[in-house]
KENUTOR-685562 format. One line per field, with one value per residue (C-alpha): residue in one letter; x, y, z. Coordinates in steps of 0.25 Angstrom, whole numbers, plus 5000, padded with zeros to 4 digits. Example, Ala and Ser with C-alpha at 12.3 -4.5 7.8 and 13.67 -1.06 7.14 Angstrom:
type: (A:S)
c1: (5049:5055)
c2: (4982:4996)
c3: (5031:5029)
//
This chain:
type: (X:X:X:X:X:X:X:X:X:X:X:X:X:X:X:X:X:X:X:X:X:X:X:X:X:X:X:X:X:X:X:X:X:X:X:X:X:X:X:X:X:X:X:X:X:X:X:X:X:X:X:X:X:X:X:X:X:X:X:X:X:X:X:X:X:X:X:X:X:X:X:X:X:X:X:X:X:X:X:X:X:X:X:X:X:X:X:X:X:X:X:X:X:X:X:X:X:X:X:X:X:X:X:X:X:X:X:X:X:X:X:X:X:X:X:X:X:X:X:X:X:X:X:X:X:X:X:X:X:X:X:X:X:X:X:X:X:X:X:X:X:X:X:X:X:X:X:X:X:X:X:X:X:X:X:X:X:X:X:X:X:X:X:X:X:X:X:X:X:X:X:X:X:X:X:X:X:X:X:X:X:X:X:X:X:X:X:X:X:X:X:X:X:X:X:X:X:X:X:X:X:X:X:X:X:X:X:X:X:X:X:X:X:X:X:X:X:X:X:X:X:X:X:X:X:X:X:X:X:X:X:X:X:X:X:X:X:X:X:X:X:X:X:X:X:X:X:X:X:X:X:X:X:X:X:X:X:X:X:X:X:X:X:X:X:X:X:X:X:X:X:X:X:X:X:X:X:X:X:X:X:X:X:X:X:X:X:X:X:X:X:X:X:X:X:X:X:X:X:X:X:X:X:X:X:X:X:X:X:X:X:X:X:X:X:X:X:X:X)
c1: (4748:4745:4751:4741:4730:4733:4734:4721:4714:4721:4715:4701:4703:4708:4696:4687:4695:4691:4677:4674:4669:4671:4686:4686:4678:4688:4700:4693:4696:4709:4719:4726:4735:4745:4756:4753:4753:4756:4762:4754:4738:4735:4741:4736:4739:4738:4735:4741:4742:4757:4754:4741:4743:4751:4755:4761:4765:4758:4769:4767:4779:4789:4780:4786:4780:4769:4766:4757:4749:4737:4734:4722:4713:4698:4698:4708:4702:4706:4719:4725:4735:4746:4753:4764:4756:4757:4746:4741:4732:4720:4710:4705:4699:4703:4706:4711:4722:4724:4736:4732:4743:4743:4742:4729:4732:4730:4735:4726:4730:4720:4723:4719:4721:4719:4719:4728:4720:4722:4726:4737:4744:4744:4752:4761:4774:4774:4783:4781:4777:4769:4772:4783:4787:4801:4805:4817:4821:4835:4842:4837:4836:4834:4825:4824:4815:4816:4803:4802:4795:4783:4774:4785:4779:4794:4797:4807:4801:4809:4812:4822:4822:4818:4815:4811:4802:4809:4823:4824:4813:4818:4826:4826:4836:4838:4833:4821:4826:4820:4827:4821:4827:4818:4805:4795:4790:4793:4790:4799:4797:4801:4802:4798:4804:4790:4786:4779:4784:4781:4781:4782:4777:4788:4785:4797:4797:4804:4804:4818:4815:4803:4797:4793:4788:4789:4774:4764:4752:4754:4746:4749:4737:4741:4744:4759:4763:4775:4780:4791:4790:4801:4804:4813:4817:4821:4833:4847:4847:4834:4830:4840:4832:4825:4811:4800:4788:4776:4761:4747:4742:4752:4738:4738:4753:4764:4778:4793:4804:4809:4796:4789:4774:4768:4753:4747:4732:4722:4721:4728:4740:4749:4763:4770:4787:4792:4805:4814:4810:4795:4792:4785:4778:4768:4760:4748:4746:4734:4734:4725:4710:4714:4724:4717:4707:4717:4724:4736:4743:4741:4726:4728:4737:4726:4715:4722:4724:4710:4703:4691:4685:4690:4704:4704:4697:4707:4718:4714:4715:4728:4733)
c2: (5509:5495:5500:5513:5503:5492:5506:5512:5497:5495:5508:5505:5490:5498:5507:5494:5488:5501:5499:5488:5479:5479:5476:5460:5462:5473:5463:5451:5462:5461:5453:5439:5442:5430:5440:5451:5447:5454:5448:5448:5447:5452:5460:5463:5478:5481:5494:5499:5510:5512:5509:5515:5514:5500:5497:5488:5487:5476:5470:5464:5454:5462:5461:5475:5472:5480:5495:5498:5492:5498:5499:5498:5497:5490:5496:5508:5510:5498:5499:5507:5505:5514:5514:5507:5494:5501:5496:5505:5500:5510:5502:5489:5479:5473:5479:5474:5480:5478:5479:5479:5482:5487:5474:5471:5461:5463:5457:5461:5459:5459:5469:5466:5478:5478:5488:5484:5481:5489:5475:5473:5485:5484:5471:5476:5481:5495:5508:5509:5524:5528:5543:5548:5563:5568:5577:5585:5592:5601:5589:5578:5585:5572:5564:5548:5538:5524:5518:5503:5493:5487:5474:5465:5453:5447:5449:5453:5467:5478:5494:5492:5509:5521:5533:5548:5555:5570:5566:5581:5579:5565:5556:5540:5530:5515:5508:5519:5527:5542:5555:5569:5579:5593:5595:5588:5577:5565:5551:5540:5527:5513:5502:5490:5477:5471:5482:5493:5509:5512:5526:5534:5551:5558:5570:5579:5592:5600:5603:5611:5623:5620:5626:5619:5625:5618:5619:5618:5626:5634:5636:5649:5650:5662:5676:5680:5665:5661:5649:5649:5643:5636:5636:5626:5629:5614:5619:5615:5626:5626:5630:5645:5649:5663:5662:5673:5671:5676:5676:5676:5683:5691:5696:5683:5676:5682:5677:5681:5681:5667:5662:5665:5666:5675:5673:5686:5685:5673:5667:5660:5663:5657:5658:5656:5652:5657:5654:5663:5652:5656:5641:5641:5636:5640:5638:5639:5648:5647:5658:5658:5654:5650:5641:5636:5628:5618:5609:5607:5611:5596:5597:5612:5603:5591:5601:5608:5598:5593:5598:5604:5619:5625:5621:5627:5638:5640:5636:5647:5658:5655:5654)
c3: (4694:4701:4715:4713:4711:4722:4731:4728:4729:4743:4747:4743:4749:4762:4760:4763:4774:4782:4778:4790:4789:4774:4778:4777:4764:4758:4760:4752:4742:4743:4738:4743:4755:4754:4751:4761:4777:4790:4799:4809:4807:4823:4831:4846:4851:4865:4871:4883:4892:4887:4875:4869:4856:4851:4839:4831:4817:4806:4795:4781:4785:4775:4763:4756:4741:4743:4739:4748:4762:4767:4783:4789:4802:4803:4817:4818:4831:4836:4829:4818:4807:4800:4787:4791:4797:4812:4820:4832:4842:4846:4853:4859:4848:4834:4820:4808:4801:4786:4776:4762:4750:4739:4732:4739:4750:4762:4778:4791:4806:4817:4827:4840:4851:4866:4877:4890:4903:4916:4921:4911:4911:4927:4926:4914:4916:4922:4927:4944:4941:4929:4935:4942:4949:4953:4961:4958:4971:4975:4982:4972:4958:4950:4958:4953:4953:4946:4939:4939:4930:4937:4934:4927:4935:4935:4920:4912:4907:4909:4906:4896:4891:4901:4894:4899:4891:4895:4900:4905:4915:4919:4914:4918:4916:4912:4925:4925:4936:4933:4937:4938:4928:4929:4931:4919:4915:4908:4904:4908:4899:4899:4889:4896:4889:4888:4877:4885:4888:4902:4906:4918:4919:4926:4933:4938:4947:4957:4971:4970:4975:4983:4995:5008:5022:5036:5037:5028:5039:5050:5063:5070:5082:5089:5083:5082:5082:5074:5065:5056:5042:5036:5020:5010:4998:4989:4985:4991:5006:5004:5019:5015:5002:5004:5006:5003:5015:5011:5021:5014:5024:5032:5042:5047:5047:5042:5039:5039:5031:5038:5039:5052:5051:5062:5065:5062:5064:5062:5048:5038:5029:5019:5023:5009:5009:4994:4988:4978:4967:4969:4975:4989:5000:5010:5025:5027:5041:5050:5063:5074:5072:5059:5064:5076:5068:5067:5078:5071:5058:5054:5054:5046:5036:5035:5032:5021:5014:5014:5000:5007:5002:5016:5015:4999:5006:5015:5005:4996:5006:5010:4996)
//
């Protein structure tokens, strides 16, 4: 009967503590301390971009002769507190947190928490890359790259585990070296010696299979003239994979089954190369007057690749 009585007057005394600013009044209330203490009464938290939420864990410095301890918060915005005295930082600024038991006594810490600056975190320890992209290709099918820890200013700090999030995608060993699996993502991680988890976003994808053209435009000026496109497939003989040629508009250029494009009339035209896999490629083809506007295929390639309405306009017929 006692333990149910300290247990219902610890919950009304907690009921005041979250009442600020009644808090310091409510622990008067409450009985002598000299037997109940944390073991720390502040604590500092630090937020980081690593580490949004820290925490850190408050002890009664091995007291076990008590029923019950109450937790609480005076600023759970700043800072809130579990059962088990786990401290989580939340925001920037101070808060009290409280332990009361069942006997009635009661211990408090000062939580201070601060957010890292963005002139910190650049002199911190760091990854070189925070994001990374591999390539697997047919002559390379697990491309590698080695991240290395950055901004240790001659210290001792090092990576002492490597971890990959998805080990199928990628996979990274003891001295951080990352190797391609398949195509995915992962997170490659890193637990520095000085207490932080540095992380890297790690993109993988494919070229196998590929398709590339010799040129890119095409500037046929006279009706009938010829060029002769040529297509790779990224796979191993890839100059002898069979290639389906295809011409958006046969009325102006057309092309063969090896990839000759014969001006037909004045215009424009897509010449497109596809490959059994469905991947492909294509040319764009200018003939006559639409071809002399220009001076060179370099000048047609500048101008495409400017974002203007008459190239999206132009881009758009041809797709």
């Amino acid at each position: 009967m006692k333990k149910i009585e300290r247990f219902a007057a610890a919950l009304v005394l907690s009921g005041l503590l979250l009442t600020a600013p009644a808090a310091q009044a409510a622990t008067s209330l409450l009985g002598a301390s000299t037997n109940f203490a944390l073991e720390v009464n502040e604590m500092e938290l630090e937020i980081t971009e690593d580490d949004p939420r820290p925490k850190a864990y408050l002890y009664t410095g091995g007291q076990n002769d008590y029923y019950f301890i109450v937790w609480m918060s005076s600023n759970p915005t700043v800072a809130t507190v579990d059962g088990d005295g786990r401290v989580t930082g939340r925001s920037a600024g101070e808060a009290t947190i409280t332990a009361i038991t069942d006997k009635g006594e009661y211990a408090a810490c000062k939580v201070t928490v601060r957010k890292e600056s963005k002139e910190e975190a650049a002199k911190k320890p760091a990854l070189d890359k925070t994001t990374l992209s591999l390539v697997i290709q047919y002559n390379n099918a697990h491309p590698t790259h080695k991240l290395e820890l950055i901004n240790t200013n001659g210290s001792f700090i090092y990576a002492y585990q490597w971890m990959s999030s998805n080990p199928e995608v990628a996979t990274v060993d003891s001295n951080g070296v990352v190797t391609a699996q398949k195509p995915g993502t992962a997170t490659i991680t890193a637990l520095a010696s000085n207490g932080q988890a540095l992380r890297c976003a790690v993109t993988v994808n494919t070229d196998v299979g590929k398709v590339s053209l010799n040129r890119r435009d095409l500037l046929l000026r006279t009706v009938g003239s010829k060029e002769t496109l040529k297509a790779t497939v990224a796979v191993e003989g890839g100059t002898n994979v069979p290639i389906t040629w295809v011409s958006s508009n046969p009325g102006v250029a057309t092309v063969d089954t090896n990839g000759v494009v014969t001006a037909v009339a004045d215009g424009e035209a897509k010449i497109t190369a596809l490959s059994p896999e469905g991947q492909f490629a294509s040319c764009s083809v200018f003939v006559g007057i639409a071809a002399d506007k220009y001076d060179s295929e370099e000048e047609l390639s500048d101008e495409l690749k400017l974002p203007d309405p008459h190239v999206a306009v132009r881009l758009n017929r041809l797709s």
